[in-house]
Steps between C-alpha positions, in 0.01 A plus 500: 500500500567799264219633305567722187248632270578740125198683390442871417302799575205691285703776468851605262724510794379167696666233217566207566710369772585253718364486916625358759154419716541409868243519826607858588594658181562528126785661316630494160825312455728386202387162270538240771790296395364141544234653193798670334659133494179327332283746324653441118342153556138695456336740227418697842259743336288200431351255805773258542642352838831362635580274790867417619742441707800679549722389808331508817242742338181439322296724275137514300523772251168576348438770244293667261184512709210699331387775765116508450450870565804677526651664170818677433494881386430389159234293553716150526370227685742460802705224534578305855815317565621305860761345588494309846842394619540231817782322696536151328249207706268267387221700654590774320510270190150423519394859595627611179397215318103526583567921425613397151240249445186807578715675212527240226109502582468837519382511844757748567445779337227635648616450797786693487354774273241565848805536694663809257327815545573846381733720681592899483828426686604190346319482185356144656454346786495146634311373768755252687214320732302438159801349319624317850120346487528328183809346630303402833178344337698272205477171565691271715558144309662189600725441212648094548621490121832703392428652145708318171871626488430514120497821296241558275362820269151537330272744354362817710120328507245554796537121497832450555496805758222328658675156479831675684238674739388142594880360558582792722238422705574151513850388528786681666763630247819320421771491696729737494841431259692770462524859633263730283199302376230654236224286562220631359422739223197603292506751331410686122755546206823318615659256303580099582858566528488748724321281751697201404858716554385572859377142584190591540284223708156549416475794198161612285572773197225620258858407280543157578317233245396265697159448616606251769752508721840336344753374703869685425852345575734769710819294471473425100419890466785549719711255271381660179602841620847386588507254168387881316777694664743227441398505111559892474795487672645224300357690166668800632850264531469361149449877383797628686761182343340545134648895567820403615582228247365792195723751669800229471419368180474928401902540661603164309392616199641871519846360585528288196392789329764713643733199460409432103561895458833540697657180273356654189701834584821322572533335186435835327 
């Protein structure tokens, strides 16, 4: 397990940055690059969360997590952000599945804001055993059911956050069908497409219309984006032949030109 947390300091110098928290020690390190992969799937300055697969890897990325005491030097609440990252397994699965279920309702926050602290070396500081606890006391659920393979989006609502909450704790998650899988997003201002592009599994978006969740089709988006490239590129074949045939028709008629000319002059 791999525990990384990006919050800042109260003063000019402690920004923001990324943590990598273990047992022993913290350090700052570079954007971990499992959140480097994922993170334009989220507005990440606004609470939004991200569970996939990638590989043999999994990873809950949670951000925008309202400190309730600390400020920045200008006064700015401070935001929290964590990203847990574990060796593929069905336990693991369900571990991260109950941790993002206490976020969509907001159980979470708190929890992990009590576990940040200010810090004159680091600019914060994050108490491993109090994170490792709220892993330790989440639930443990016999899940029998396997969660529908289908994809569907809907409106960022506490009821359909609560409604996800209820099938992560209920059903295991789909099986797994190709290497990288994004399967769940909520997050603020990010538009359909973007989710749809990415084959999003489960996706909420304060941009989506929906009020319920609606059922998408991967393969016919698939087939329109291939039918829409096909179109341009056929559009851009059409153009190219209506150029050559206006640069041929151009040469015909300069030659008869030339022709009409050069007879004209001979019989002179």
């Amino acid at each position: 397990m791999e525990i990384y947390v990006y919050s800042a300091g109260v003063s000019q110098q402690d920004d923001y940055c990324w943590q990598k928290i273990t047992e022993n020690y913290q350090e700052k390190i570079s954007e971990p690059a499992l959140v480097s992969k994922f993170k334009e799937l989220l507005e990440t300055e606004s609470p939004s969360l991200l569970l996939a697969r990638d590989y043999n890897q999994l990873i809950l990325l949670i951000t925008g997590m309202k400190a309730s005491q600390r400020r920045d030097y200008r006064g700015r609440t401070i935001r929290n952000s964590v990203a847990w990252i574990f060796p593929k397994s069905e336990e693991n699965e369900q571990k991260l599945q109950e941790l993002a279920a206490l976020s969509l309702r907001g159980e979470l926050d708190n929890k992990i804001d009590d576990a940040i602290t200010q810090d004159a070396e680091y600019g914060f500081k994050v108490s491993f055993q109090e994170i490792g606890d709220i892993i330790s006391n989440l639930n443990k659920r016999d899940r029998i059911n396997t969660a529908e393979s289908s994809y569907m989006l809907a409106y960022n609502s506490q009821a359909n956050r609560d409604k996800l909450a209820t099938l992560l704790e209920t059903k295991s998650l789909p099986p797994q069908e190709k290497n990288v899988d994004v399967l769940i997003v909520v997050t603020g201002i990010k538009a359909e497409d973007a989710l749809i592009k990415n084959l999003v599994w489960r996706g909420l978006s304060n941009l989506i219309k929906h009020q319920s969740f609606t059922e998408y089709n991967p393969q016919v988006t698939n087939i329109v984006k291939k039918n829409s490239g096909g179109s341009r590129k056929q559009e851009n074949n059409s153009q190219t032949l209506i150029l050559i045939f206006a640069g041929l028709g151009l040469a015909v008629l300069c030659l008869l030109v030339f022709f009409s000319l050069f007879f004209t002059n001979s019989r002179l």
